[in-house]
MARZA-750272 format. One record per residue: residue in one letter; z negated, y, x negated of N, C-alpha, C in turn. Coordinates in steps of 0.05 Angstrom, whole numbers, plus 5000, padded with zeros to 4 digits. Each point is the difference from the previous one (the first is absolute). Example, Ala and Ser with C-alpha at 12.3 -4.5 7.8 and 13.67 -1.06 7.14 Angstrom:
# MARZA-750272
A484448864736500050245018500050244982 S501450215007499950244984498650225015 
***
This chain:
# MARZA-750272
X277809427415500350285009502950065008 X499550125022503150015006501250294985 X502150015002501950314991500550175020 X500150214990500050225006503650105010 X501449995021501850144992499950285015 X502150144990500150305014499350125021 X498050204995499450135027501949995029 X502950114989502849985017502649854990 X500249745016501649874978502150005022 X502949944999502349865013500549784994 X501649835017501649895004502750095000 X501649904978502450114992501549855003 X502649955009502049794989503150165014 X501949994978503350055013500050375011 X497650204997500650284994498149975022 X498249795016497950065025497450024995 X498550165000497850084997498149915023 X497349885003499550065021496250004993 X498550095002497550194996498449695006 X497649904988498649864999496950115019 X498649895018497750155009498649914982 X497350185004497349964977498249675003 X500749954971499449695002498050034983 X496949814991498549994999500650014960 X502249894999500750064964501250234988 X499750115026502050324982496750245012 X497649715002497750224991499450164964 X499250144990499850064967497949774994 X501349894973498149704995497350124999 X498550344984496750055012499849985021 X501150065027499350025013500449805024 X501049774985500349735015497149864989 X499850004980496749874988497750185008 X499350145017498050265009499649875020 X497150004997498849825035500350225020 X500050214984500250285029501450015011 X500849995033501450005014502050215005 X502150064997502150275006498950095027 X499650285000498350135022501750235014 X501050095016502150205012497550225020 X501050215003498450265016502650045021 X499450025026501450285014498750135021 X499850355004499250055013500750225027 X501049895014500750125031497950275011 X501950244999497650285014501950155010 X499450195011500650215013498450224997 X501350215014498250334982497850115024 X501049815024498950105028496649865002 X499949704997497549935008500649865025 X499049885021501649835014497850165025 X501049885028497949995023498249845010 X497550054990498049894992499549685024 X500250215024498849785022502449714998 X501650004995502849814997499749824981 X498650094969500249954979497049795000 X498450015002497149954985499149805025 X498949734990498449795017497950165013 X498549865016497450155015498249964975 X498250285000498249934982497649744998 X499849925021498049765008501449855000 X502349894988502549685003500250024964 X497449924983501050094976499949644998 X500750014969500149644997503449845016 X499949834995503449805012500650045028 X498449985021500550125032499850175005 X502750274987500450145013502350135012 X499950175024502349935014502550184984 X502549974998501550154985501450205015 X499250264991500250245013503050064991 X501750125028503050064999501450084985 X499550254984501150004971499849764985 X498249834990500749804990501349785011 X500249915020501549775017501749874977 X502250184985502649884990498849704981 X496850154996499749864976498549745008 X499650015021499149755010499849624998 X503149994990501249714998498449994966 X500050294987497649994967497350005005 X498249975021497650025003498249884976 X500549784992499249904976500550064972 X501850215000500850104971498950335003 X499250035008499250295008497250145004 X498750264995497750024996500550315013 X498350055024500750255009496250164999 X500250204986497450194990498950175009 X497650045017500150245016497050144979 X500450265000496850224987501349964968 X502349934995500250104971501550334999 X499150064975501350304997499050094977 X501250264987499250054968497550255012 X498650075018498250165006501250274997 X501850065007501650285009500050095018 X500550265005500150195019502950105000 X502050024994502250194989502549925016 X500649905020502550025017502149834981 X502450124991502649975002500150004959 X497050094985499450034984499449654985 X499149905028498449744988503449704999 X501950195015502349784998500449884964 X500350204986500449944969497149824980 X497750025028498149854983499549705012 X501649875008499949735009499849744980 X501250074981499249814984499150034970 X498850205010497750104971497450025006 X499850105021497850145009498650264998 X502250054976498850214989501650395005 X499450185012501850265000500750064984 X501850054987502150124982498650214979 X498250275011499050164988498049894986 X499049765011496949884988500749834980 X502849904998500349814989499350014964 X498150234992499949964969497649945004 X497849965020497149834997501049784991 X501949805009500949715001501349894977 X499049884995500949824968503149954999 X501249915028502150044993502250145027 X499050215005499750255014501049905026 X502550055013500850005028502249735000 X499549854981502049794999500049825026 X503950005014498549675016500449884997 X499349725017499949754989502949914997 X501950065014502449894978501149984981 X498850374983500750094976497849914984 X498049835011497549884985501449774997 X502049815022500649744990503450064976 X500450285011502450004980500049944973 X497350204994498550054963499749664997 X498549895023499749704986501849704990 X502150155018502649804998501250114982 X501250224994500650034980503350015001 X501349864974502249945006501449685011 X498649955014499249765010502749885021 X500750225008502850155024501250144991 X502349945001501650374999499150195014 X499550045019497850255012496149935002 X499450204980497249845008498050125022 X501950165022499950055040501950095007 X500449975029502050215012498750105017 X500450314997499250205021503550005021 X498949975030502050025021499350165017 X501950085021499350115027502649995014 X499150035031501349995020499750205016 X501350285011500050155011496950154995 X499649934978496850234990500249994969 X498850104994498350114972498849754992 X499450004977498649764987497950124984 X497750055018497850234978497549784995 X500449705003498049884987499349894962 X502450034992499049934972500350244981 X498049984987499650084972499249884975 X501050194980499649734969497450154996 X498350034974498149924989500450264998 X501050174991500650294996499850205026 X500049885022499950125019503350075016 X501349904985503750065008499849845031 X500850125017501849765025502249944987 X500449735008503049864993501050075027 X502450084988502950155020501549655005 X500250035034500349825007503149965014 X501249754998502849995005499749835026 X503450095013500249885041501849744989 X500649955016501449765010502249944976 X501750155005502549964983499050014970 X498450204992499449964970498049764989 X498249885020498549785006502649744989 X502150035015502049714998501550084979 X501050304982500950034977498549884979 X497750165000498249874984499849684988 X499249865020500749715001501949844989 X502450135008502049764996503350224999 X499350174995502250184992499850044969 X501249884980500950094963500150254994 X498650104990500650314982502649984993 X501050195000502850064982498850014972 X502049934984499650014967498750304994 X501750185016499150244985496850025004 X499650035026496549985010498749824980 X501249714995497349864979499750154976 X502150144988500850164977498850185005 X498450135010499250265008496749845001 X499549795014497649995003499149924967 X502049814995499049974961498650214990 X502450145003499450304981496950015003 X500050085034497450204994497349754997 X500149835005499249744979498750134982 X501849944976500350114976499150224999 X500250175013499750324988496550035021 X499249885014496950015008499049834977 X501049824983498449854973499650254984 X502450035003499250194978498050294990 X500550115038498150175001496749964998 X499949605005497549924996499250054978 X502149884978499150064973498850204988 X501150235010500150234995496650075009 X499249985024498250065009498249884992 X499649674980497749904989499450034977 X502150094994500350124968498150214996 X500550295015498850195010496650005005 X499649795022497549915003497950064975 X501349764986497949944973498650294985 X502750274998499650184986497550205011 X500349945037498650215018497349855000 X499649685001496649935012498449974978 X500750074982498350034971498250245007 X501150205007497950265012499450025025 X500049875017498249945027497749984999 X497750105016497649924992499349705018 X497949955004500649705023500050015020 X499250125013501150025035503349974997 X500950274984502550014998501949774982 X498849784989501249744994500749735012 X497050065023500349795021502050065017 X499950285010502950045023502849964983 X499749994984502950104980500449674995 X498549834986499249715004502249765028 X499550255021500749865027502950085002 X500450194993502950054993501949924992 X499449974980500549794981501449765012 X497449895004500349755018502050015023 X500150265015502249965012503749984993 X499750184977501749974992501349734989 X497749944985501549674992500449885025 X499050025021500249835028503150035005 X501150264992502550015009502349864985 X498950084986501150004972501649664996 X497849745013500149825001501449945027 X499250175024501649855018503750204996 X500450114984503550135005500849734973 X498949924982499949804989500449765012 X498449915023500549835017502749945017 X500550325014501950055012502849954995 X500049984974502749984995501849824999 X499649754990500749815004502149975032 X498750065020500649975035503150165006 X500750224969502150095005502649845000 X499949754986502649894993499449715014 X497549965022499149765014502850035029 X501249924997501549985032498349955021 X500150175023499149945026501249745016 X497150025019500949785010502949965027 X500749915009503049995015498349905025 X501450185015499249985037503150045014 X500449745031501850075012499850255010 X497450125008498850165016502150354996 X501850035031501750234992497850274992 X500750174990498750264996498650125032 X497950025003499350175033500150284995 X500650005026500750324999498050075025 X497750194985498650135014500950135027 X498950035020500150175024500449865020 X499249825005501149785020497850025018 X498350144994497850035015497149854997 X497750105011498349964982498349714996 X501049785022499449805008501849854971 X502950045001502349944983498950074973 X499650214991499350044979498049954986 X497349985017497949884991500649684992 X500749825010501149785009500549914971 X501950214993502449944978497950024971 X498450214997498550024974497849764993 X499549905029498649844999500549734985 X502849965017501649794982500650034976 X500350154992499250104971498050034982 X497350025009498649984988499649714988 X500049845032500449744992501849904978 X501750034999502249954977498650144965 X499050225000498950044973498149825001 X498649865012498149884991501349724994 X501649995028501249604993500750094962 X501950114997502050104975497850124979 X497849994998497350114979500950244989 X501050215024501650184983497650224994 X497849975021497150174998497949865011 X497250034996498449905004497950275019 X500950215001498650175012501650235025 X499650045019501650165020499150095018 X500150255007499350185013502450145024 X499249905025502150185019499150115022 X500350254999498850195022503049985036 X500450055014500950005023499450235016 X501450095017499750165021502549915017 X500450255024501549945013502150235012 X502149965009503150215005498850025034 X500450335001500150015030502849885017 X500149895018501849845012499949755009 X498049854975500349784995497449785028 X500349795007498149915012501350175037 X501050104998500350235022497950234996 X499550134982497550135002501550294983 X498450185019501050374992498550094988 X499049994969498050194982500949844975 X497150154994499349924968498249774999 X499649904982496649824999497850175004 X500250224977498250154995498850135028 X502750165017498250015026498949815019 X500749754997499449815017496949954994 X500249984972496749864984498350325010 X500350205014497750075009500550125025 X499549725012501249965033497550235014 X497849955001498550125019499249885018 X500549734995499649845030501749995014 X502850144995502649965028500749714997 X500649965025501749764997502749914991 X500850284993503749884988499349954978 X498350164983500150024977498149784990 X497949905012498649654982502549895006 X501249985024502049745006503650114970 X499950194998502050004974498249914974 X497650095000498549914977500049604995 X499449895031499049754992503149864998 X502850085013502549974990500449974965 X499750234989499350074973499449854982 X498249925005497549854988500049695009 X500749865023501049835008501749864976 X501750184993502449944984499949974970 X498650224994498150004978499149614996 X498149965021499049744993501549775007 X502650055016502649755002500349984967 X500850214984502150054981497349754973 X498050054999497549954987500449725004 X500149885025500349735016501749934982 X502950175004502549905001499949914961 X498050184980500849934975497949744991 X498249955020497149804993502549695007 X501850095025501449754995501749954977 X501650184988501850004976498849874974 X497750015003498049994976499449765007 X499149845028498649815003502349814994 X503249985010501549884996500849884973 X498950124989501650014967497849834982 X501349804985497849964984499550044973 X498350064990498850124983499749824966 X503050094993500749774979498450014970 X498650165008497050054968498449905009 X498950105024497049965003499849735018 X502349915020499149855011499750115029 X499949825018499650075034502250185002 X499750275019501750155004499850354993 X501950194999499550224991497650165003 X500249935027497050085020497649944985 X499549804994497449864990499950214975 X501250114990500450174974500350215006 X500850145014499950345006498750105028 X498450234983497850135021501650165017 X500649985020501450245018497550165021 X500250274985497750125024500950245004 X500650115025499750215021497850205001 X500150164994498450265004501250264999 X496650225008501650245000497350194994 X501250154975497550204992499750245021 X500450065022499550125015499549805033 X498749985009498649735021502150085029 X500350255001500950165030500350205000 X502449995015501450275006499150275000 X497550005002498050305014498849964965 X501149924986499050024977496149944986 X500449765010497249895001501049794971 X498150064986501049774981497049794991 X498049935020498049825010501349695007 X499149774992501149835022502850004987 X501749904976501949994991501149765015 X503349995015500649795000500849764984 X498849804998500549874971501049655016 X502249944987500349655003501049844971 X499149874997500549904976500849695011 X502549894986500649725000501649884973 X499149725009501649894975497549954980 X502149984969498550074976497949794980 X499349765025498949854997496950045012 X499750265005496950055020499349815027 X497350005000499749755024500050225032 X501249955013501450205022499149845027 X500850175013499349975034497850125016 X499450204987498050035013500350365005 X498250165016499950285003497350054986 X499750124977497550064988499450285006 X496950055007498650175010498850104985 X499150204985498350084979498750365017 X497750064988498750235013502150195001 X498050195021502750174996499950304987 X501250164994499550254984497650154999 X498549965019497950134997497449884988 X499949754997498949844995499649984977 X497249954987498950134975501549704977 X500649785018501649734985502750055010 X500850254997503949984997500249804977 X502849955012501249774967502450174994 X500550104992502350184985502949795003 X502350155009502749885003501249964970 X499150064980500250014967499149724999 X497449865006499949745011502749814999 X500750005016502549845009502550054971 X500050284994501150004984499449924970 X497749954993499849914975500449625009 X498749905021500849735006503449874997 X501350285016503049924996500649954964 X498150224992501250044968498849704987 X498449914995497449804986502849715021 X500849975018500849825018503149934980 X501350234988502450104991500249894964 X497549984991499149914977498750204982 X500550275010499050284982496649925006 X499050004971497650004992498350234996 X498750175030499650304997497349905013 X497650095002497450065011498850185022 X503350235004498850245008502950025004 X501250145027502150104999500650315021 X499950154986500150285016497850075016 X499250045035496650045002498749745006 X501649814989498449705012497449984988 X498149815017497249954981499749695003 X503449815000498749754995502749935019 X500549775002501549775011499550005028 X501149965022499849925024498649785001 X497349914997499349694990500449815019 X500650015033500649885019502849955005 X502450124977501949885012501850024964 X499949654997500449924983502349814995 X501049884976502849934997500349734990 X501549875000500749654990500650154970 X497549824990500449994969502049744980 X502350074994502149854993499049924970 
***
């Protein structure tokens, strides 16, 4: 058996330091003996929805021959790593409402029918990793809002740009900040205490309805309880060391997108997270183009406005291209092959189009280890055999290693598009 050394080790000699990359022994000895494969998430959206005719194969070109429609082009030279979805969607009606339900499936107000309410799937792979990473996701964005994740509670995670993306990473807390994060460490243990202590005195007079909910509580609390437990340790872990200078946002939106991307890539080379979420939009100016997105995405049929849209969006799927190569390049010193073969990268958007149609979700999924190349066709909304876009998402989850049956409105697995079992 071989040894284990440090997650982040140097090379030292004469006062020179110089950062070691991730080698296959500075895996954790459990998790060097685990046949399970290390599994990575990221997911590429926007708040607009794309233009439909640009975006989506002909409906009759379903299966490996089909022709690749202009918005996708970039992704072309990935034809074989890639899976593009047409008739998925969470069965909504709600516009600009259904952006925040992309990877749950589930609306926000409804979310107490659901076992584990409006959660998405990144904050589903976060709970399962654990402290597995120093971050267990990163919420990002680029000239938009980041309104796709929420935890289990129903919270959106407040999402950070560019510069706090590369702080994060590879910028050291000051002493005082780790000293501050201790504390409240410490002082959330303690309030746990406090609060289980309490427990015991209050569920003695519950009747049982009111034991089982109080029961789940509970349970959450120890959930936390265990992962700020977890957490701690990562305070006094040194980050990893990048030549990479600090970016400085505003360079425009081609530039900027560009840059997070490369970044994302880097948390994953660096196992700094296993889950990530980045929303995009775009700066009027940019491309040569005079608006907003938002007015562009409900063109009307003019022609300036698809042609700034498929600019937009064009770029959108360069930048997607541009991280499937970062990933494909790199190899993948746990699992084997390359990053790619290990992380799901998929594209979507909980609102389908601009005019606020949220039918017909645009969805691409690559990577991950799923068997790809093809444009899959499934009925379409009206159709008494819809397959629910929750579908895809419990597959991503079950693909990721989370052992769930049911994930938000799904009623089962995508059973036609399946994964290399390692």
């Amino acid at each position: 058996m071989r040894n284990s050394i440090q997650r982040r080790s140097f090379l030292s000699a004469a006062g020179v330091s110089i950062a070691l990359p991730m080698l296959e022994a500075m895996a954790p000895a459990a998790q060097a003996s685990t046949a399970k494969p290390i599994k990575r998430f990221v997911c590429m959206s926007n708040n607009y929805g794309i233009y439909r005719d640009a975006f989506f194969p002909d409906a009759e070109q379903a299966g490996a021959d089909y022709e690749m429609p202009e918005t996708l082009k970039p992704l072309e030279k990935h034809r074989q790593d890639f899976t593009v979805f047409s008739n998925l969607d969470h069965g909504n009606t709600i516009g600009h409402q259904g952006v925040p339900v992309l990877l749950s499936g589930v609306r926000p107000h409804l979310a107490s029918y659901y076992a584990e309410g409006n959660m998405s799937v990144d904050q589903k792979i976060a709970e399962y990793e654990g402290a597995n990473t120093r971050f267990p996701s990163m919420t990002v964005r680029v000239n938009e809002s980041n309104l796709i994740s929420f935890t289990r509670t129903g919270v959106q995670v407040p999402a950070i740009d560019l510069r706090g993306m590369f702080r994060a990473l590879f910028i050291e807390d000051v002493a005082e900040k780790k000293a501050t994060a201790a504390e409240r460490f410490k002082r959330q243990n303690s309030i746990l205490d406090v609060v289980l202590d309490k427990a015991k005195a209050v569920e003695k007079d519950l009747g049982k309805r009111d034991q089982q909910k109080f029961a789940e509580y509970l349970e959450a609390v120890r959930t936390l309880e265990k992962k700020i437990e977890l957490q701690q340790p990562w305070l006094d872990r040194p980050k990893p060391k990048t030549e990479l200078a600090e970016p400085q946002p505003g360079k425009g939106t081609e530039a900027d997108l560009r840059a997070m991307v490369e970044l994302i890539a880097l948390a994953i080379q660096t196992d700094s997270t296993r889950a990530i979420t980045l929303s995009s939009g775009f700066v009027n100016g940019d491309f040569g183009l005079s608006g907003g997105y938002h007015g562009f995405s409900h063109h009307g049929n003019r022609p300036d406005h698809i042609d700034a849209l498929k600019k937009i969006e064009n770029n959108i799927m360069r930048q997607m291209s541009h991280l499937m190569d970062l990933l494909k390049a790199q190899e993948d010193t746990i699992n084997g092959g390359t990053l790619l073969d290990h992380t799901t990268v998929m594209f979507g958007c909980g609102m389908a189009t601009g005019p606020h149609s949220t039918k017909n979700l645009p969805l691409v999924v690559a990577g991950g280890g799923f068997h790809h190349g093809e444009h899959k066709v499934y009925p379409d909304s009206e159709s008494a055999h819809r397959v629910p876009a929750a579908n895809l998402l419990l597959s991503i989850l079950q693909n990721h290693g989370v052992e769930v049956e049911r994930f938000g409105t799904s009623s089962g697995t995508l059973t036609d598009f399946d994964w290399r079992q390692s």
